[in-house]
N, CA, C and O atoms as a DFTB+ gen file, in Angstrom:
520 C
 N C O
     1  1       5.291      19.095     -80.888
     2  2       6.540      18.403     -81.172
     3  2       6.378      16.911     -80.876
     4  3       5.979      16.599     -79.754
     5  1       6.679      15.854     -81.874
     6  2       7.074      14.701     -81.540
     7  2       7.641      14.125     -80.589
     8  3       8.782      14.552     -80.761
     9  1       7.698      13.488     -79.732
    10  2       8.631      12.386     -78.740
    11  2       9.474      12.275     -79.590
    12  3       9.089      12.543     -80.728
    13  1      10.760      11.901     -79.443
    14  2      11.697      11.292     -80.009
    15  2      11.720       9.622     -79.447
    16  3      11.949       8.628     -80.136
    17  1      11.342       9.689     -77.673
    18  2      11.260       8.190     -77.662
    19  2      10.169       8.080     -76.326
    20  3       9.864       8.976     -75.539
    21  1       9.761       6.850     -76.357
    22  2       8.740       6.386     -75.608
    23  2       8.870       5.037     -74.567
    24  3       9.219       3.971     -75.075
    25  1       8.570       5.104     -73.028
    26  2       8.877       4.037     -72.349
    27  2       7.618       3.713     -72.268
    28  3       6.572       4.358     -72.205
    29  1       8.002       2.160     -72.283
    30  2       6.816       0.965     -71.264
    31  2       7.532       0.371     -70.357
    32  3       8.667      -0.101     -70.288
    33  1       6.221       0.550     -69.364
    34  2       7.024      -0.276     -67.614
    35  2       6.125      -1.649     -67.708
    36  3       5.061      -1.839     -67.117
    37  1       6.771      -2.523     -68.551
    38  2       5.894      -3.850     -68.232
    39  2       6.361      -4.650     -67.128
    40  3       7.457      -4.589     -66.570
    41  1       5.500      -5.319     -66.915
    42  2       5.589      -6.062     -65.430
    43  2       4.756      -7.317     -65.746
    44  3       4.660      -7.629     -66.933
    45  1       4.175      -8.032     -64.864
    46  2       3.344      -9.646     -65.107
    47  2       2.337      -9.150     -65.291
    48  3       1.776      -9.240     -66.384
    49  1       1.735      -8.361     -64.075
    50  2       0.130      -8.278     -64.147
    51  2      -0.427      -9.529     -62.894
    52  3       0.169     -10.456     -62.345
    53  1      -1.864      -8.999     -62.796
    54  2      -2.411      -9.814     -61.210
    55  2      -4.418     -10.056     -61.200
    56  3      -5.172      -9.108     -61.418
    57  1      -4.629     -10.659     -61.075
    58  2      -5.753     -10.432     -61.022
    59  2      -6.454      -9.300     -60.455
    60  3      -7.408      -8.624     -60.837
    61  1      -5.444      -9.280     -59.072
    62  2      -5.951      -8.248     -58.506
    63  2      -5.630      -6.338     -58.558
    64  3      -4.615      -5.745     -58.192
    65  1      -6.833      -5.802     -59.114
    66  2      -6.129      -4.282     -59.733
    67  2      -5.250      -4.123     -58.848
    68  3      -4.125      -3.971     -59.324
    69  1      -5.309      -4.097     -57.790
    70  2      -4.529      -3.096     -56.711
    71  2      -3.462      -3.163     -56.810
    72  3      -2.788      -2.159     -56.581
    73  1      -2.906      -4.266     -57.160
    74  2      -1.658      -4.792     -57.586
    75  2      -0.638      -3.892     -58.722
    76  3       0.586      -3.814     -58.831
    77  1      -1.728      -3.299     -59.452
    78  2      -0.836      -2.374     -60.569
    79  2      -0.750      -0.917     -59.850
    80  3      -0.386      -0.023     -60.614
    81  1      -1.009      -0.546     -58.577
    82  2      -1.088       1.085     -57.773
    83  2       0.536       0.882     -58.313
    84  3       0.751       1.216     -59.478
    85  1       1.579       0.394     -57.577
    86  2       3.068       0.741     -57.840
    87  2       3.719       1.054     -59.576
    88  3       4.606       1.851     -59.884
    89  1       3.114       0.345     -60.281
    90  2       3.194       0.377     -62.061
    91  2       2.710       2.051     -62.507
    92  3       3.234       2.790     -63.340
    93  1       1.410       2.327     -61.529
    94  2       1.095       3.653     -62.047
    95  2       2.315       4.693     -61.089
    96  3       3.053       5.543     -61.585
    97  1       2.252       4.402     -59.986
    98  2       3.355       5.460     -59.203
    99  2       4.393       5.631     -59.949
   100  3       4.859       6.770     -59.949
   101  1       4.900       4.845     -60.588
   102  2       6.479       4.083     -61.329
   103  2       6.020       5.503     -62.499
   104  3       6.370       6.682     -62.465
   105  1       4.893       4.582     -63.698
   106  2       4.733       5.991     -64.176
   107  2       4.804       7.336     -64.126
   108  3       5.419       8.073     -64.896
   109  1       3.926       7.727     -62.870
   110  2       3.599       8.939     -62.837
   111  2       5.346       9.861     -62.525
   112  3       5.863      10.839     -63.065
   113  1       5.759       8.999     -61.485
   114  2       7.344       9.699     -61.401
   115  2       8.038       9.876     -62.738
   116  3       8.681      10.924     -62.800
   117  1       8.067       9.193     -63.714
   118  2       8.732       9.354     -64.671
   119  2       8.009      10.069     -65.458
   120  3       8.766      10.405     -66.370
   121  1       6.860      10.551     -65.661
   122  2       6.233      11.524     -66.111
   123  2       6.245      13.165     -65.589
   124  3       6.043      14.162     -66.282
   125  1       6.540      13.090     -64.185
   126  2       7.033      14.396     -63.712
   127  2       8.781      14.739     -63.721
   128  3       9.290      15.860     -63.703
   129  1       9.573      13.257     -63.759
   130  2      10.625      14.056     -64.101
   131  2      11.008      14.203     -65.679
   132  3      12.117      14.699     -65.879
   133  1      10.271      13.853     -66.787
   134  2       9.799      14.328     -67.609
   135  2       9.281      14.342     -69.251
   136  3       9.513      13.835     -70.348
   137  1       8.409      15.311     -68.554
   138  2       6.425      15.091     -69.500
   139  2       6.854      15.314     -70.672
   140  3       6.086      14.858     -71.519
   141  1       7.536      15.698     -70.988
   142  2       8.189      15.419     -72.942
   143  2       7.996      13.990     -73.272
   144  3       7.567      13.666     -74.379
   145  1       8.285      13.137     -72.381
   146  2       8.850      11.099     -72.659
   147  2       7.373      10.788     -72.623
   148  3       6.869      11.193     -71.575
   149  1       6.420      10.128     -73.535
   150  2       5.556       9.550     -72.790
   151  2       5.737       8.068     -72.345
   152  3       6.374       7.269     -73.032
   153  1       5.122       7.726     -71.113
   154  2       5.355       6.679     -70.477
   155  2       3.669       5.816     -70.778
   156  3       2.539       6.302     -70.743
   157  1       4.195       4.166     -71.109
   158  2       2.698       3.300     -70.862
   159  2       3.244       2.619     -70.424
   160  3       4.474       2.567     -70.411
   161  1       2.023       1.440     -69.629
   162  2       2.155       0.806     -68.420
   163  2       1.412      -0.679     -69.593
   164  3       0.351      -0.728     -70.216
   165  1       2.596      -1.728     -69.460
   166  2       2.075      -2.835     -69.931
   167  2       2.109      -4.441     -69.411
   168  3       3.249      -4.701     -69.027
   169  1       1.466      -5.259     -69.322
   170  2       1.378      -6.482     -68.762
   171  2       1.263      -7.852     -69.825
   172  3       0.638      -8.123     -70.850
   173  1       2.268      -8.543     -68.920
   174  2       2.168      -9.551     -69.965
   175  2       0.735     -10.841     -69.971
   176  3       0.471     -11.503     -70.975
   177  1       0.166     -10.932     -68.981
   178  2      -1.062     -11.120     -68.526
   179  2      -1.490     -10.887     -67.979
   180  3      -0.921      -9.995     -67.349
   181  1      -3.167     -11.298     -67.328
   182  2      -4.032     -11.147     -66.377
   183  2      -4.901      -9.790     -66.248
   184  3      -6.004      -9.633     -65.723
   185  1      -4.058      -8.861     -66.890
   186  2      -4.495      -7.362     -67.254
   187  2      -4.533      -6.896     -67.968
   188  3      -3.323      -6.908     -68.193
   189  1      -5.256      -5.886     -69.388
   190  2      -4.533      -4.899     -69.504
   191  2      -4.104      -3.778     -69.092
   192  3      -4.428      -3.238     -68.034
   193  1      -2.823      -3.076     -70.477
   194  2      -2.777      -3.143     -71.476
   195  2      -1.633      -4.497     -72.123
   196  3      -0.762      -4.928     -71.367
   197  1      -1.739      -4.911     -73.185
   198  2      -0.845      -5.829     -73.389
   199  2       0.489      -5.111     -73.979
   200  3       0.390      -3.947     -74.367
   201  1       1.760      -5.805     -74.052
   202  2       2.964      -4.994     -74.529
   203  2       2.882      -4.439     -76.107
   204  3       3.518      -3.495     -76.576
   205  1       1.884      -5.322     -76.811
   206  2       1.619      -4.519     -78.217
   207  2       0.715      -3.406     -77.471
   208  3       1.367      -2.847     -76.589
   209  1       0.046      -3.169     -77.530
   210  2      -1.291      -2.436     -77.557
   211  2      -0.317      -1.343     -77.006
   212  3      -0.295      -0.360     -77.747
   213  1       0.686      -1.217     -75.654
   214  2       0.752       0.317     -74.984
   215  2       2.187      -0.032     -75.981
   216  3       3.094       0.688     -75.564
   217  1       2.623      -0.819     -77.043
   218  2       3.258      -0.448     -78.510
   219  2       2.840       0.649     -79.503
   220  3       3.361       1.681     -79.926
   221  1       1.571      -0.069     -79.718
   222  2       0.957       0.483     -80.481
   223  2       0.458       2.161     -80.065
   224  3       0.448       2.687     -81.178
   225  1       0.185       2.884     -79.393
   226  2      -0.065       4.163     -78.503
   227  2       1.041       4.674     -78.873
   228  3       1.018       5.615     -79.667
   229  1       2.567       4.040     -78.257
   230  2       3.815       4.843     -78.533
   231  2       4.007       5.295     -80.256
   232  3       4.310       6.400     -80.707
   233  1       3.735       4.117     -80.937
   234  2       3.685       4.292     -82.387
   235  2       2.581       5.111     -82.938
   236  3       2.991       5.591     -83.995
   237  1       1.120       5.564     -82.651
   238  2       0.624       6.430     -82.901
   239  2       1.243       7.730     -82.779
   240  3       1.216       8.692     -83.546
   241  1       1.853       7.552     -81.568
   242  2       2.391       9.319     -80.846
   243  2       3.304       9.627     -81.945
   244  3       3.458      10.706     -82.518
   245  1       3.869       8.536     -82.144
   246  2       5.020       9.220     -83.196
   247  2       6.636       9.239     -83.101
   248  3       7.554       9.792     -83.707
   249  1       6.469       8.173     -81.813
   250  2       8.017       8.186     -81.272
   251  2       8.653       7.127     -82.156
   252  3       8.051       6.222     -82.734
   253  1      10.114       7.400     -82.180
   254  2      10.988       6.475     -83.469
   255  2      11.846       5.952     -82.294
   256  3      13.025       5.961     -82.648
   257  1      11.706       5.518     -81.080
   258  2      12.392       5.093     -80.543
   259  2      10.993       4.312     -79.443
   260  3       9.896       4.856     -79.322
   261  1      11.331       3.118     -78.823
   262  2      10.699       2.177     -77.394
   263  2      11.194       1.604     -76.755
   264  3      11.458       0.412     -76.918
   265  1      11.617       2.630     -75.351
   266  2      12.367       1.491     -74.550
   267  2      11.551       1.463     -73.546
   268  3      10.880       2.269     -72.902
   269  1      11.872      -0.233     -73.567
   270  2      10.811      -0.768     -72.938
   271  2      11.896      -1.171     -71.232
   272  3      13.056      -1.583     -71.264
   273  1      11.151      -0.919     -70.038
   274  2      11.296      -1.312     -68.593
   275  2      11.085      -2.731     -68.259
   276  3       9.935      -3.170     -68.251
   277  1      11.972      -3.401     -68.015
   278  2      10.997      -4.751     -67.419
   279  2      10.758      -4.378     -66.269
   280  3      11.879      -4.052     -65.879
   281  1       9.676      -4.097     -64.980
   282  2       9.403      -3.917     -63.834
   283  2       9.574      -5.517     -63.259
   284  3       8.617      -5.805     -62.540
   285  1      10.310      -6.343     -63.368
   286  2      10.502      -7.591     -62.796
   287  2      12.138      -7.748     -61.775
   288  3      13.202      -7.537     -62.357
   289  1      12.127      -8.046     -60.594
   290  2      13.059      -8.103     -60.066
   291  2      14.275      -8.469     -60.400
   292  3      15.207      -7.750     -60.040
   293  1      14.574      -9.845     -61.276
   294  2      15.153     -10.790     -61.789
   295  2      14.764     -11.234     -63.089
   296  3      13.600     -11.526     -63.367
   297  1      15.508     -11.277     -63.712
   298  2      15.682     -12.055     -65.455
   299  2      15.308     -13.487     -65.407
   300  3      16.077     -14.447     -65.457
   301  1      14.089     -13.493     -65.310
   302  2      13.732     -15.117     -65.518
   303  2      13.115     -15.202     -66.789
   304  3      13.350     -14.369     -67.665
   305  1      12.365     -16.124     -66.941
   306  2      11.923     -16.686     -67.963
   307  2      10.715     -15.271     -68.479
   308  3      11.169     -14.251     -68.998
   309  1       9.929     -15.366     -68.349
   310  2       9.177     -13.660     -68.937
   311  2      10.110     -12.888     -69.387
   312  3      10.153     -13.126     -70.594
   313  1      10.996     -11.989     -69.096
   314  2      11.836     -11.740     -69.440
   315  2      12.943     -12.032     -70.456
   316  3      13.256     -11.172     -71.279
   317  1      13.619     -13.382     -70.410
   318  2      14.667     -13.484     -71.180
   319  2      13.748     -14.095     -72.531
   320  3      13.955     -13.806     -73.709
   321  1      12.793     -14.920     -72.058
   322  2      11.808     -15.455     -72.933
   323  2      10.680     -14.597     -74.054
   324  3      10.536     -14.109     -75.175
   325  1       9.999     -14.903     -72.594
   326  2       8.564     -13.890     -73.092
   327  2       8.573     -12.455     -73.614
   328  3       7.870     -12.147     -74.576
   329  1       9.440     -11.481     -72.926
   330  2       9.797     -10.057     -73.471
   331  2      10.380     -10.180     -74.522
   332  3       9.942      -9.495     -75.447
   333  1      11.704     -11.177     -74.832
   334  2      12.027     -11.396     -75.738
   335  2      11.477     -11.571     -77.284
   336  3      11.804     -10.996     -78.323
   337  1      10.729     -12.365     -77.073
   338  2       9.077     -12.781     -78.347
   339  2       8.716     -11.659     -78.681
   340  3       9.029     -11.180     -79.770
   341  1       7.809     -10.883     -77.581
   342  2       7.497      -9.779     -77.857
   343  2       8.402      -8.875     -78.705
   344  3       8.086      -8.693     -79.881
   345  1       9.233      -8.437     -78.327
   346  2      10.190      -7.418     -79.100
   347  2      10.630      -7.881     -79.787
   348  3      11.623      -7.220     -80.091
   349  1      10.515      -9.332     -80.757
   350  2      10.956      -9.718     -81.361
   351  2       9.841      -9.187     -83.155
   352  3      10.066      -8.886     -84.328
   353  1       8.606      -9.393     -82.158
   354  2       7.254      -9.412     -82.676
   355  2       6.918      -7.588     -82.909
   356  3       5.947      -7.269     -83.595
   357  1       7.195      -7.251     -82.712
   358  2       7.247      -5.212     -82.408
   359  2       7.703      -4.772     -83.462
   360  3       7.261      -3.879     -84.185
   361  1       9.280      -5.872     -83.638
   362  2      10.216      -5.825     -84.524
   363  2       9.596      -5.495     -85.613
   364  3       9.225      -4.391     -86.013
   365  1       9.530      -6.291     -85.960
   366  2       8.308      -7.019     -87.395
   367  2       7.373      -6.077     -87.440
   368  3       7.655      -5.327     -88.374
   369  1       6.456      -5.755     -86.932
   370  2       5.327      -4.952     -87.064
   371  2       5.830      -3.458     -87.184
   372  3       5.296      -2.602     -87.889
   373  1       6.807      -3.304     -86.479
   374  2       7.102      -1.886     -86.588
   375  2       8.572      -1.817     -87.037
   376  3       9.443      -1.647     -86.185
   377  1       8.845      -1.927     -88.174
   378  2      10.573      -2.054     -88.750
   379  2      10.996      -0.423     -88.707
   380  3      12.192      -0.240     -88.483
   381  1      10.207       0.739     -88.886
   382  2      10.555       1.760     -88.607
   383  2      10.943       2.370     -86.925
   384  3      11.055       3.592     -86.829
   385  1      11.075       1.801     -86.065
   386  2      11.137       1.973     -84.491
   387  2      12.287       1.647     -84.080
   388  3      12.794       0.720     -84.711
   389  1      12.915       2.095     -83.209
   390  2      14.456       1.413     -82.878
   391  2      13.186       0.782     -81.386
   392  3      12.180       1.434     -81.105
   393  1      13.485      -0.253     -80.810
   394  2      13.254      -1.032     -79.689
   395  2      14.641      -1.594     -78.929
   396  3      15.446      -2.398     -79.398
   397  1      14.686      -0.930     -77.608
   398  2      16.027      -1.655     -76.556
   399  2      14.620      -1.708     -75.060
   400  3      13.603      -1.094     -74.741
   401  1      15.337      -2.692     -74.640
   402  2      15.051      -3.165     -73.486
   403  2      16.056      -2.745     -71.986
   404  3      17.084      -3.367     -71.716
   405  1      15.788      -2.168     -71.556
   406  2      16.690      -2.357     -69.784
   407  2      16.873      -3.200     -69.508
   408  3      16.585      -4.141     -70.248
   409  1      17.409      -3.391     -68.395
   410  2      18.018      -4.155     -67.503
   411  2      16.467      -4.490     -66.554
   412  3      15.616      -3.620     -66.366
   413  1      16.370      -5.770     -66.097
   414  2      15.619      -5.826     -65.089
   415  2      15.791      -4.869     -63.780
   416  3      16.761      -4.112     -63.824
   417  1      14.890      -4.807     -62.515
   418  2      15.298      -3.910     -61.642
   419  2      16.503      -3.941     -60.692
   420  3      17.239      -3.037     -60.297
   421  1      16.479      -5.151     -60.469
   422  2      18.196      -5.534     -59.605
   423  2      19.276      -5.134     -60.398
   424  3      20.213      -4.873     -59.643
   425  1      19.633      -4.935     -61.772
   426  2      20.853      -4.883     -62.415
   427  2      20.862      -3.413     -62.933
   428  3      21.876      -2.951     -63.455
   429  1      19.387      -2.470     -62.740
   430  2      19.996      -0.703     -62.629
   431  2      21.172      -0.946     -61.780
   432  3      21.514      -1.822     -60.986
   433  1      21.699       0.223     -62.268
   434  2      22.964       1.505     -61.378
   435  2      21.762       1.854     -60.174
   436  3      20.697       2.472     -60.172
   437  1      22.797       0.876     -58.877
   438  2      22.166       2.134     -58.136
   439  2      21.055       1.652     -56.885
   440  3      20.948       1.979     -55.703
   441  1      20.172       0.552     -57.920
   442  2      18.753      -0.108     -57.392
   443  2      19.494      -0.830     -55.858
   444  3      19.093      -0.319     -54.812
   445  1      20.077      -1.471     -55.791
   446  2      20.696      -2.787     -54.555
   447  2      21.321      -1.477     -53.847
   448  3      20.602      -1.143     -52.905
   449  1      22.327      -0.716     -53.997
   450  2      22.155       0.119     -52.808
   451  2      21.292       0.828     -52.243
   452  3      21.306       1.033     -51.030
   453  1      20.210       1.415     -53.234
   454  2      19.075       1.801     -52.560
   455  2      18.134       1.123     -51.630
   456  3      17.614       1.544     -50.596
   457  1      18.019      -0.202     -52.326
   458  2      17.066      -1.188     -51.295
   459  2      18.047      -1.432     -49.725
   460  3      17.442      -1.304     -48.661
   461  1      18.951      -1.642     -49.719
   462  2      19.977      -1.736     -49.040
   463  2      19.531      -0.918     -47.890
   464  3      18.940      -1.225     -46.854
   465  1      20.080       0.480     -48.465
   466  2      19.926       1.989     -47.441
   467  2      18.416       1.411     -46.958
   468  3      18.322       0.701     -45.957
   469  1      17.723       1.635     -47.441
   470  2      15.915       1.544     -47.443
   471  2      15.682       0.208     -45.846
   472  3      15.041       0.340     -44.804
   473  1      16.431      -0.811     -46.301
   474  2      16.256      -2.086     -45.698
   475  2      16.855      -1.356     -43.917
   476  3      15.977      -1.367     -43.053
   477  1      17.753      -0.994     -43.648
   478  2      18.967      -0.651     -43.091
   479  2      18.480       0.971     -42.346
   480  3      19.068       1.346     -41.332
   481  1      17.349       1.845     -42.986
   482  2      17.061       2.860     -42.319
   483  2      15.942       2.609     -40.689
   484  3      14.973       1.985     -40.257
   485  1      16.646       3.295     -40.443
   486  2      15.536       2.691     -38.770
   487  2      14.049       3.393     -39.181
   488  3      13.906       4.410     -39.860
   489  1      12.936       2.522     -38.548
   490  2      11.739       2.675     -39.618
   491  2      11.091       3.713     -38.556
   492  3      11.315       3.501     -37.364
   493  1      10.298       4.826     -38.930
   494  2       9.863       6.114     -38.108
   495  2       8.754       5.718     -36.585
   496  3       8.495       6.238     -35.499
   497  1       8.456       4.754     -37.194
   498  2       7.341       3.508     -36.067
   499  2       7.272       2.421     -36.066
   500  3       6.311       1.663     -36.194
   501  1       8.666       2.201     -35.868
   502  2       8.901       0.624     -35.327
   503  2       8.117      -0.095     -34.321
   504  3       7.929       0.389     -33.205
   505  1       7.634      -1.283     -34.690
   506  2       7.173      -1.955     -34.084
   507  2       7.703      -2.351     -32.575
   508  3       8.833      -2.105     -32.153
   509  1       6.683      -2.995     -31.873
   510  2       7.501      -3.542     -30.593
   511  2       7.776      -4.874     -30.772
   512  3       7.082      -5.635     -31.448
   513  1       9.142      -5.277     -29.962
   514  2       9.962      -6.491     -30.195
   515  2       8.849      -7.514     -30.096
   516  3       7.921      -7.183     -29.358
   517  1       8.770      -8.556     -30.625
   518  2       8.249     -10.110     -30.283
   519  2       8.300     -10.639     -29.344
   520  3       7.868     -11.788     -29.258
């Protein structure tokens, strides 16, 4: 059976791999809650895959839908800009695809009280005072 739709968790990207461990965790959770959706992991530099290329994968699979994640805290310029281009550019190349974008991560349902609770939980091995 076909996907009906397909996410990318793009984010900046880093020189340093290690930097993308949270991009794959991000994945893999959304792949176990569920493996019907396929999920790719894309960067707008310094790494791949680029936002065409884990495009292009979703459009092989066969999905008629791409919504794409910004993994960026805040709507700055990559985002309102650069993501923008891109999906502008997707557009064009792929006129058969519906493409929507999320919300950056601060403006989910949900995200700011979680960090909140998270910030605010007493930590299991707290350090000693200064």
């Amino acid at each position: 059976m076909t996907p009906r739709r397909g996410i990318v968790l793009f984010a900046h990207g880093s020189r340093d791999p290690q930097w993308a461990r949270p991009m794959d965790g991000l994945a893999q959770a959304l792949r176990m809650r569920d493996p019907a959706t396929p999920v790719e992991i894309a960067f707008l530099e310094l790494m791949p895959p680029t936002l065409p290329e884990a495009i292009a994968v979703l459009a092989g699979r066969g999905v008629a839908e791409v919504i794409v994640l910004p993994v960026f805290w805040a709507a700055g310029a990559h985002v309102t800009r650069d993501l923008a281009r891109l999906l502008d550019e997707a557009r064009a190349a792929y006129p058969a695809l519906r493409f929507a974008s999320l919300p950056v991560l601060s403006e989910l349902p949900g995200v700011l009280d979680a960090v909140a609770e998270a910030a605010l939980r007493p930590a299991a091995d707290p350090a000693p005072p200064a």
